[in-house]
C-alpha positions in Angstrom: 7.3 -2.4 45.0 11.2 -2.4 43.8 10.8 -6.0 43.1 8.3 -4.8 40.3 10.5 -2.9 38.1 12.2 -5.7 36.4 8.4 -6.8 35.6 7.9 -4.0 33.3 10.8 -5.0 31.0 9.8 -9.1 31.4 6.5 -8.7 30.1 7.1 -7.3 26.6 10.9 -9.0 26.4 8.8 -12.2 27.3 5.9 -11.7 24.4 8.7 -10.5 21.9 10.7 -14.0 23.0 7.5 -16.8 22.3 6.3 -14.6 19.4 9.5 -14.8 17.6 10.4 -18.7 18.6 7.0 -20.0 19.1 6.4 -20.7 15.5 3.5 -20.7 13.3 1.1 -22.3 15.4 0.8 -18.7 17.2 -0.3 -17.0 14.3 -3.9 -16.7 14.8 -3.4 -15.3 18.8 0.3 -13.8 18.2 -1.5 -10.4 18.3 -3.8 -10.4 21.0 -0.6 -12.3 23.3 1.6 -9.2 22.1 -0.8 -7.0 22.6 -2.2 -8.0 26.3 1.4 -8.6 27.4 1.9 -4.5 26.4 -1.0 -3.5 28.4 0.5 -5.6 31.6 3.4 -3.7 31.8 1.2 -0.3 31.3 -0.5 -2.1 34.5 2.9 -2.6 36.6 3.7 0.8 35.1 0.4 2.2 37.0 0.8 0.5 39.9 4.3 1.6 40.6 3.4 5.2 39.5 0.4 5.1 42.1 2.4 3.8 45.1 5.2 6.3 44.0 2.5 9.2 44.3 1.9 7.9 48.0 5.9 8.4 49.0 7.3 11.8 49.9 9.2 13.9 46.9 12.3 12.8 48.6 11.6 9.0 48.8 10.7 8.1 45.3 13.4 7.3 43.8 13.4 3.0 43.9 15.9 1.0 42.9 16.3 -3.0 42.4 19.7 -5.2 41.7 19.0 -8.1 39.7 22.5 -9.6 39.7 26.4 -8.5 39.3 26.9 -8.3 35.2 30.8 -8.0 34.8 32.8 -8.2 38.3 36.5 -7.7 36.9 38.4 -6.0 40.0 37.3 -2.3 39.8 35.5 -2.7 36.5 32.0 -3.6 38.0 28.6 -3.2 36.0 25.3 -4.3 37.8 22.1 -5.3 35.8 20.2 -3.1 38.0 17.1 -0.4 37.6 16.5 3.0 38.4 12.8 4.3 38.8 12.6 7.8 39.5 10.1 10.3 38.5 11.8 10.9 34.6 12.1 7.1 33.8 8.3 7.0 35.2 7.3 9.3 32.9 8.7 8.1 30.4 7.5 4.3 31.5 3.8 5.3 31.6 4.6 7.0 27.7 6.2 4.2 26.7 3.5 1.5 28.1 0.7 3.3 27.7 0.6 5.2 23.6 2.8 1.5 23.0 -0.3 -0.7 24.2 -2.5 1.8 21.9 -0.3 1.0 18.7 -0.5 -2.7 19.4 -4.7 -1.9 20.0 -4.2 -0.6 17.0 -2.2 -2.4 14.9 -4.7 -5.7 15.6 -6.8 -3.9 12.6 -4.2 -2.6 10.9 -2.0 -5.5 10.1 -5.1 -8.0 9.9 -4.3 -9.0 6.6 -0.3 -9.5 7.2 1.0 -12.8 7.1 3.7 -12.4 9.2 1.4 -10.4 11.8 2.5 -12.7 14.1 6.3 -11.7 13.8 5.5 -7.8 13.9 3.7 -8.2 17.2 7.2 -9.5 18.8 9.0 -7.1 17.0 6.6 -4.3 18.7 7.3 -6.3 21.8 10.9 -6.5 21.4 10.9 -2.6 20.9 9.2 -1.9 24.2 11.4 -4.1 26.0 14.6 -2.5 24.6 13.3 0.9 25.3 11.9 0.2 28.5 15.4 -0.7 29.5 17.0 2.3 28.1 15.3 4.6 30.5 14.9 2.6 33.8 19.0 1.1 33.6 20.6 2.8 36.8 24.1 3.0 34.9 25.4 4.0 31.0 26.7 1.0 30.6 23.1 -0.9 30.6 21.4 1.9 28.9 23.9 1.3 26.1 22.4 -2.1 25.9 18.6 -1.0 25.7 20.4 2.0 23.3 21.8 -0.7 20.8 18.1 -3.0 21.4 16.1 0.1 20.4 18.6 0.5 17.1 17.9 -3.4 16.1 14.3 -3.1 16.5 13.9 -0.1 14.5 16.2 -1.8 12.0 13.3 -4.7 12.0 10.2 -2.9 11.7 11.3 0.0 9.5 12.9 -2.7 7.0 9.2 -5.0 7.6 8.1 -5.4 4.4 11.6 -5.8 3.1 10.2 -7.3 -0.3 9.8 -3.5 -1.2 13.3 -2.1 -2.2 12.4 1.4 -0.6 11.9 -0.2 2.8 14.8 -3.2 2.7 16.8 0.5 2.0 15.3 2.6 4.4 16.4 0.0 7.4 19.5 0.2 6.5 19.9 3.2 6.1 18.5 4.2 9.8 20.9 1.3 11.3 23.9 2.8 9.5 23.2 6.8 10.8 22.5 5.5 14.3 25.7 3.7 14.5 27.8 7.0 14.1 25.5 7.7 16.8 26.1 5.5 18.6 30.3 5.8 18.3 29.4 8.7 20.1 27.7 6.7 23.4 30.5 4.4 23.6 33.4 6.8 23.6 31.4 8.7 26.0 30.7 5.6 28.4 34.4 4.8 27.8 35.3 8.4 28.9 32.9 8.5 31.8 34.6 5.2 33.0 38.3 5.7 32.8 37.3 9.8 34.7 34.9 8.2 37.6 35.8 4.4 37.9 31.9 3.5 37.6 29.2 3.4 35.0 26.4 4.1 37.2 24.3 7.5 37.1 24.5 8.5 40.8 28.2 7.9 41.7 28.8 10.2 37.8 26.9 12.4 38.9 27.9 12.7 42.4 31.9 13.3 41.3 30.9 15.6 38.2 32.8 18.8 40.4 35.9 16.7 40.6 36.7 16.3 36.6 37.7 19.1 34.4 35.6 21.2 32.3 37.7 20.5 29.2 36.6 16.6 29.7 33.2 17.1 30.8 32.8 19.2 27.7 34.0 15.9 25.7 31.5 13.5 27.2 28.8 15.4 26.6 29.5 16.5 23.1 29.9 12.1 22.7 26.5 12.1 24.4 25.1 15.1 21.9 26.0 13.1 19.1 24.5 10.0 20.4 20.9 11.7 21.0 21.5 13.1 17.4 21.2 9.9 16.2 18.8 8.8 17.8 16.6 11.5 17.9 17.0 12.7 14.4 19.0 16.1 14.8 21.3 17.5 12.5 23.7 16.5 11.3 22.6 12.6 11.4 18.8 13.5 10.6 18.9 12.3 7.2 17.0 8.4 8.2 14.2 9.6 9.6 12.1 10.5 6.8 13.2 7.0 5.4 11.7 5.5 8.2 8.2 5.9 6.7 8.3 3.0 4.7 7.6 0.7 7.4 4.3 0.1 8.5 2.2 3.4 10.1 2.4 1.6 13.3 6.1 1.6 13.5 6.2 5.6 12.7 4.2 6.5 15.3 5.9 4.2 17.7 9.2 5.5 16.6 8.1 9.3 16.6 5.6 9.4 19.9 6.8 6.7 22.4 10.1 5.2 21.5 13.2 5.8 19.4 13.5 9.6 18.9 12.2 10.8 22.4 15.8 8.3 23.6 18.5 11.3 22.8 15.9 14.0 24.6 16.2 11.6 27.9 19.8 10.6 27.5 20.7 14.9 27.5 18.0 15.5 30.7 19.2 12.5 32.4 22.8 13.6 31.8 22.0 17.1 33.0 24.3 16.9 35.8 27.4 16.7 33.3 25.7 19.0 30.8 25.2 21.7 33.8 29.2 21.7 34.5 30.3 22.2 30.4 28.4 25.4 29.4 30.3 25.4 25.9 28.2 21.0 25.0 25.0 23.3 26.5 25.2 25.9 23.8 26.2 23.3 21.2 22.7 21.3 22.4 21.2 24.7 21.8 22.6 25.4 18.7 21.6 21.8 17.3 18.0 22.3 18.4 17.4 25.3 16.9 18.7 24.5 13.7 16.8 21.4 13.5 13.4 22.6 14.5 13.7 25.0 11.4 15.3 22.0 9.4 12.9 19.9 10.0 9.7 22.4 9.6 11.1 23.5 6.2 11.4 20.3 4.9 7.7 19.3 6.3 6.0 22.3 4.1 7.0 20.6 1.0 6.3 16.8 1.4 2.9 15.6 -0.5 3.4 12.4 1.4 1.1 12.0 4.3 3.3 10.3 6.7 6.5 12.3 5.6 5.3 15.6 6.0 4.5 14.3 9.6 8.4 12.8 10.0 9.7 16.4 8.9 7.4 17.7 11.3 8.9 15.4 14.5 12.2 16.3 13.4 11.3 19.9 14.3 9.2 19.2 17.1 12.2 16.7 18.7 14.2 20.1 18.0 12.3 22.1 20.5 12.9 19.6 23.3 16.6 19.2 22.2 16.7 23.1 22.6 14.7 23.4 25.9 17.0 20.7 27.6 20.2 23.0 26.8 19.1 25.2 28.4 19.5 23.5 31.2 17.4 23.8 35.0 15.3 26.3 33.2 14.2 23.8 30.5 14.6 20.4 31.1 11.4 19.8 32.9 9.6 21.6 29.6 11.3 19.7 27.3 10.4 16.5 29.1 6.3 18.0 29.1 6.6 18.6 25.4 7.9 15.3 24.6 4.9 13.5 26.7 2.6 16.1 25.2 3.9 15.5 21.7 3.5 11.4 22.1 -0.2 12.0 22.2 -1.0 14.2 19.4 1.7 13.0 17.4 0.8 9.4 18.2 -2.7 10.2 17.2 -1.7 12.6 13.8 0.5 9.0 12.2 -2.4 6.6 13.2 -4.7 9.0 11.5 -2.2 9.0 8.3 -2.7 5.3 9.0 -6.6 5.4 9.3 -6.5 7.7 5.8 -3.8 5.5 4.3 -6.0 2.9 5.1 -9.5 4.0 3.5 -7.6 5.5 0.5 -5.7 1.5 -0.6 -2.5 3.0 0.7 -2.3 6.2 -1.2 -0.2 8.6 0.3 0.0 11.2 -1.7 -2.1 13.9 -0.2 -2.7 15.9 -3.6 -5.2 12.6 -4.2 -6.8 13.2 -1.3 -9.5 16.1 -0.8 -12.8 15.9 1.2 -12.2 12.9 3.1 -14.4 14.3 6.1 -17.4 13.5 5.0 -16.5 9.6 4.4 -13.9 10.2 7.8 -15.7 11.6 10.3 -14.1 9.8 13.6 -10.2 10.1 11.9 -11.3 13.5 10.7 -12.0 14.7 14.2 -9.3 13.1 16.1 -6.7 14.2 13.4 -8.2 17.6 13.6 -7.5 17.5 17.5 -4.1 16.4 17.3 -3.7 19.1 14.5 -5.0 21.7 16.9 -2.8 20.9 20.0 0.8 20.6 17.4 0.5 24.1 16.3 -0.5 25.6 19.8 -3.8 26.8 20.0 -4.7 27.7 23.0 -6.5 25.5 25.5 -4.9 22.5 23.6 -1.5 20.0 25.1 0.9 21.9 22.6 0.1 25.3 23.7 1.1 24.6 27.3 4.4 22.8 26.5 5.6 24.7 23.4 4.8 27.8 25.1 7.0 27.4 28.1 10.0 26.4 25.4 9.4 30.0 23.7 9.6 31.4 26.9 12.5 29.6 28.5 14.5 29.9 25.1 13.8 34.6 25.3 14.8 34.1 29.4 18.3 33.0 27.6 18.8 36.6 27.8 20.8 38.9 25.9 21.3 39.0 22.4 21.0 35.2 22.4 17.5 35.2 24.0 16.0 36.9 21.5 17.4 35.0 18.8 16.5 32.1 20.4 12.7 33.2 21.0 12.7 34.7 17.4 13.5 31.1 16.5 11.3 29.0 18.1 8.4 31.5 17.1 9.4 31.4 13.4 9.1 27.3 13.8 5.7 28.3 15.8 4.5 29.8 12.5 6.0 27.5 9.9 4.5 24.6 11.8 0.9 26.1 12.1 1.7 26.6 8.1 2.6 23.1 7.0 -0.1 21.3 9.1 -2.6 23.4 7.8 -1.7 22.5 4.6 -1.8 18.9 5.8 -5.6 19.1 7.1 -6.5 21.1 3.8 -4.9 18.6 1.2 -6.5 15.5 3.2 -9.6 16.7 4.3 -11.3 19.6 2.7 -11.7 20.6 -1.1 -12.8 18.3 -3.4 -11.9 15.1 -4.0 -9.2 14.2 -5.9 -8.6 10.5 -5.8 -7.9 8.9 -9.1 -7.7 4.7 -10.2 -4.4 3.5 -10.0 -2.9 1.8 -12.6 -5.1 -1.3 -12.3 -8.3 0.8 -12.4 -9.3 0.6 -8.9 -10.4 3.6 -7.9 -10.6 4.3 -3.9 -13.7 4.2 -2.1 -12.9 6.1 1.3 -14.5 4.5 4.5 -13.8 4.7 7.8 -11.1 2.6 9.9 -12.5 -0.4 12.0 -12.8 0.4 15.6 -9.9 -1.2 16.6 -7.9 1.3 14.9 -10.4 4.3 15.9 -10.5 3.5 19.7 -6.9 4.0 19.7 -7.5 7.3 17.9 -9.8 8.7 20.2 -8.1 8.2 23.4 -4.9 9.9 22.3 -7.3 12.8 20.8 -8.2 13.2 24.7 -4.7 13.4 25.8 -4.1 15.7 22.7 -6.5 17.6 24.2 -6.3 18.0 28.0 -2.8 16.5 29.2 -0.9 20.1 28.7 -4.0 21.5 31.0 -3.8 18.8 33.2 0.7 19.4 33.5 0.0 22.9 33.9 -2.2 22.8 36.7 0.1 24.5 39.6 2.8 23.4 38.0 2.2 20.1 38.2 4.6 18.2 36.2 7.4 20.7 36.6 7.4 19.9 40.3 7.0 16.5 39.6 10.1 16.4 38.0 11.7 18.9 40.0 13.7 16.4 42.5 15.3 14.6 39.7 16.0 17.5 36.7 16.0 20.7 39.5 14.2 23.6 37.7 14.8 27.8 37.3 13.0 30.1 36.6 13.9 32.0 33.7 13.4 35.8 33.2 12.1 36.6 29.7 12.4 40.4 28.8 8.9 40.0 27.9 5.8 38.8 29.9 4.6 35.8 29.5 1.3 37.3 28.1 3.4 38.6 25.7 4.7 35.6 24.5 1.5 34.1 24.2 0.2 36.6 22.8 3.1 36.7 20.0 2.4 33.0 19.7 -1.4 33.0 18.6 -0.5 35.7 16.6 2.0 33.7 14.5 0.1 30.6 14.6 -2.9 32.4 12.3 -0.2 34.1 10.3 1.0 31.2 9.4 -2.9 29.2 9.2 -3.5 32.3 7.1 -1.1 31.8 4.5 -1.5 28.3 3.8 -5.3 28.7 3.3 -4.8 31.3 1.0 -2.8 28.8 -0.9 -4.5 25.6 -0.9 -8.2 26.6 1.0 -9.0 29.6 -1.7 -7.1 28.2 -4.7 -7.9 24.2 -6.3 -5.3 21.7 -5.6 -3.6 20.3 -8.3 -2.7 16.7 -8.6 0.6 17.3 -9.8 2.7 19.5 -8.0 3.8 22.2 -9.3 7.7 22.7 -10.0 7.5 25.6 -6.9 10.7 27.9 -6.2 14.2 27.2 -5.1 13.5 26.6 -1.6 10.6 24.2 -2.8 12.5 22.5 -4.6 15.3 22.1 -2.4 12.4 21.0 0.8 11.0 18.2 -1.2 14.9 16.8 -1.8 15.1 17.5 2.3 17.4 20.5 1.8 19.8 18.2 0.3 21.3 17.0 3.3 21.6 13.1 1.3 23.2 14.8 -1.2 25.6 16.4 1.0 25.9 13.0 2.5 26.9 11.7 -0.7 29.0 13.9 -1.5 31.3 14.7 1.6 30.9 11.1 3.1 29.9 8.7 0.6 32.3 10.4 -2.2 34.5 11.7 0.9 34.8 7.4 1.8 35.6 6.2 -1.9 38.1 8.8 -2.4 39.9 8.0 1.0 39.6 4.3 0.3 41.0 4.4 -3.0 43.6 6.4 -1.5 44.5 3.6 1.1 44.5 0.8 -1.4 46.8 2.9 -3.6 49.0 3.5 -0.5 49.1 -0.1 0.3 49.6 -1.1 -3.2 52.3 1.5 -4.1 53.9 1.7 -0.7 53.2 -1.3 2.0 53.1 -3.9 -0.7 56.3 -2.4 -2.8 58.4 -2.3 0.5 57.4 -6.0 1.1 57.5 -7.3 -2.1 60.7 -5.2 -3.0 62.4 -6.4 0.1 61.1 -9.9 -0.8 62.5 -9.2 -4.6 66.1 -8.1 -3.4 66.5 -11.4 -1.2 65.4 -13.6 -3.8 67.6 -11.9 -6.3 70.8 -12.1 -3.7 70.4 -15.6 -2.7 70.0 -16.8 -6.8 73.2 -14.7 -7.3 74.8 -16.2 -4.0 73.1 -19.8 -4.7 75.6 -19.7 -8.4 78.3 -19.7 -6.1 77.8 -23.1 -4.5 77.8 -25.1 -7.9 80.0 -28.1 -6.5 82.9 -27.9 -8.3 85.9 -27.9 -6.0 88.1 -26.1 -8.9 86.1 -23.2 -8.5 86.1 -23.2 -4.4 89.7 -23.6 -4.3 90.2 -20.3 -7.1 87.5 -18.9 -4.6 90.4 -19.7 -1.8 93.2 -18.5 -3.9 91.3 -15.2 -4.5 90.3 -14.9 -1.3 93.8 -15.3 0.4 95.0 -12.8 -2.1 93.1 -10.0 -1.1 93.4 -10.5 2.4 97.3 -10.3 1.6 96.7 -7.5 -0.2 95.0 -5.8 2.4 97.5 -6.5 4.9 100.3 -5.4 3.1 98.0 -2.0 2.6 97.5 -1.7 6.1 101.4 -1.7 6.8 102.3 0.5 4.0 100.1 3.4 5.5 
């Protein structure tokens, strides 16, 4: 079965290869090629994963060594694979809600021109994060790491004749490349400490190397997942990101792209275990950022932002659970596979609306869409349920156990940690009501554009509702199914290891304290926009609106400290190489060419002149001589 793994990768890397260089003549079957080579590496994904479930805990851990990628003396680097039970998981997420947003896309993009050409860059994407979590060493990963940045950089910018999106890619490319500094001094640190690249030699040796460097990898490794997963400080791309296609967003926010920093931290655990002071800094960036991002998703009318802000807080919660460490990893890894279904299925359903409403996004011109919705209205409504918790539902299981890993922190810490995570509980089960109220209930409030078409709702073809109703069922029953004795956390027990924590309160007490802040928070946005009408225009709002819809300024602090920060250090530099480098030079050069035109006077070829030049030269040396004596 080894001999399969490389099979996963080929299959999209081979649809992304003829789709791209195949030319025009594949236009009318690029799509179903792209698509059906997705869903054969979900196949090989399900095969592996089914004789994996055969072996023992112990023995399922395969790996296969395509060839020998750099052999210089001791630095070696293998093109190899590592399929374990995390890179499985995250294989069968990857395969599986991927092949759905090709399904999907089929309908979605029928009317592209260049369909053709965003199948093979949905390929390419799947390929590049497909290697990312099965490479055996950093060195690799960083290859699938940097693949995963370029396709993003593709799809986001898509439609690049619209300024906003040509932007937007950029923009995403340039804040994952401080990122991604970050991976590469790490990888170079991790090198020059062990002598090797690959995970289980690091990880083996981890006890032999210093706290004080251990700490420095994995604060390089922090900032490389806060890249690509969105955290602060280098959060400010994502909501950019929603000007490419709807597919692309919920390929970047379920399967690919941001879920790459939560794996890079839990497969790193080993190094993360031995520097406690990177684990509270992982801690400290994941709580902040699952407030961050929740504030900032309240106050978004658009459809598909609103959902961004709400993965940047949701990506926080895993970010948080895995620095924790043993206690959390495996629940960070269940809330990440839980989230890819309902948040898969909540972006297709923007999509879906998006679609039916001639791609308004503004959810203030929205209103009653369930009665001309009903499939999107229902899965939407499902994914909506299982985001904010409610009981029974995917995000229940898995948010849950991050509440109560993040109070068994203990101390004064744990409770500010669980007093976090509930306070993002509430705030989410506030803005996503406010999402299913603006979209789908109240009147309608659709207007003609400024051509004089006015919308006429419908629903979605059933290649796009297909999709949408088998992620509803994983939005649904997957936390139930993870839960089930523990399932998934012994599952990934061999690979992460697992604690368990001890919250000061019971865990019916957490739960309890969850449902209650879930319809506290329900509460307050239907008495704001169930009970009241909608306006079309929003309203100016407070301070803290205000500062939401501009995402809590964080560009503008961008601009200011970096952008700014950049002009005024390079004007410095040029000033310094004007004033200083180039007056040293050019004075030295100056002073030389002065001297030599002074000297050159001298050599005018007159020998009346060289022989007074004689005379005077024999008479100072006499007169030095007779100097010399006299003292």
């Amino acid at each position: 079965m080894e001999n399969l793994i490389g099979l996963l990768i080929a299959a999209p890397l081979l649809g992304a290869a003829v789709l791209l260089c195949g030319g025009r003549r594949l236009d009318k079957a690029g799509h179903w090629l792209g698509t059906l080579l997705a869903a054969a590496s979900f196949g090989i994904g399900v095969a592996l994963f089914t004789d994996m479930l055969g072996r023992s805990a112990d023995d399922r851990t395969l790996h296969q060594k395509l060839y020998t990628w750099i052999p210089v003396e001791n630095f070696q680097a293998d093109v190899a694979f590592q399929l374990d039970q995390l890179s499985m998981t995250f294989v069968l997420l990857i395969t599986g809600v991927g092949t759905l947003i090709h399904v999907y896309s089929i309908g979605y993009m029928e009317h592209d021109e260049r369909r053709r050409r965003f199948f093979g860059y949905l390929n390419l994407f799947l390929a590049a994060m497909l290697l990312l979590v099965l490479a055996d060493n950093y060195l690799l990963l960083y290859v699938g790491w940097e693949g995963v940045g370029l396709a993003s950089y593709l799809l986001i910018g898509f439609w690049q004749h619209k300024p906003s999106a040509a932007t937007a890619a950029k923009k995403a490319f340039l804040v994952n490349r401080v990122g991604d500094m970050g991976l590469s001094i790490a990888i170079m640190v991790l090198f020059t400490t062990f002598g090797t690249f690959a995970f289980g030699p690091v990880f083996a040796s981890v006890g032999n190397a210093t706290e004080g460097k251990l700490t420095a990898i994995a604060l390089m490794l922090l900032l490389a997942a806060c890249g690509k997963s969105a955290q602060v400080p280098l959060q400010s791309w994502l909501g950019d990101a929603m000007e490419g296609p709807t597919p692309v967003s919920a390929l970047i926010h379920a399967a690919t792209m941001v879920t790459a920093g939560v794996y890079l931290i839990t497969r790193s655990g080993a190094v993360f275990n031995a520097a406690p002071d990177a684990q509270a800094a992982v801690v400290a960036v994941g709580a902040v950022t699952l407030l961050f991002g929740a504030i900032v998703g309240c106050a978004k009318d658009d459809i598909k932002k609103a959902l961004a802000g709400s993965t940047m807080s949701q990506i926080g919660y895993m970010i948080l659970a895995a620095g924790l460490g043993p206690v959390g990893y495996a629940f960070a890894i269940m809330h990440l596979v839980t989230h890819g279904f309902f948040k898969a299925g909540l972006f297709l359903g923007a999509g879906s609306v998006m679609h039916g409403m001639n791609d308004e996004v503004d959810m203030r011109r929205y209103g009653g869409l369930r009665r001309y919705m009903p499939v999107t209205f229902v899965t939407f409504g499902l994914g909506y349920l299982a985001i904010i918790g409610f009981p029974g539902l995917s995000g229940f299981w898995s948010k849950d156990k991050i509440i109560e890993a993040a109070f068994a922190k203990g101390g004064t810490e744990g409770w500010i940690l669980g007093a976090v995570t509930l306070l993002g509980a509430a705030i989410t089960a506030y803005y996503m009501t406010r999402v299913m109220l603006l979209t789908f209930f109240g009147e309608k409030r659709w207007q003609p554009d400024g051509h004089g078409h006015e919308p006429h709702p419908h629903e979605s073809p059933k290649s796009m509702t297909l999709p949408m109703v088998v992620l509803a069922f994983g939005s649904v029953f997957a936390g139930a199914l993870f839960s089930l004795n523990e399932a998934f956390v012994k599952w990934l027990e061999p690979v992460t290891s697992f604690e368990h924590g001890n919250p000061p309160l019971s865990a019916a007490a957490i739960t309890a304290s969850t449902v209650v802040v879930l319809l506290i928070g329900v509460g307050i946005a239907y008495a704001q926009y169930g009970r009241k009408p909608v306006p079309v225009v929003a309203p100016r709002g407070s301070l803290l609106t205000r500062a939401a819809r501009r995402d809590l300024y964080q560009d503008d602090f961008n601009h200011v400290v970096l952008v700014r920060g950049g002009e005024h250090l390079t004007r410095s530099l040029v000033y310094v190489d004007h004033t200083l480098v180039d007056g040293v030079v050019n004075g030295t050069a100056a002073a030389v060419g002065g001297a030599s035109g002074r000297l050159r006077k001298l050599q005018n070829g007159y020998a009346r002149s060289y022989a007074v030049s004689m005379f005077g030269g024999t008479a100072v040396l006499i007169a030095a001589t007779l100097l010399m004596r006299a003292v």
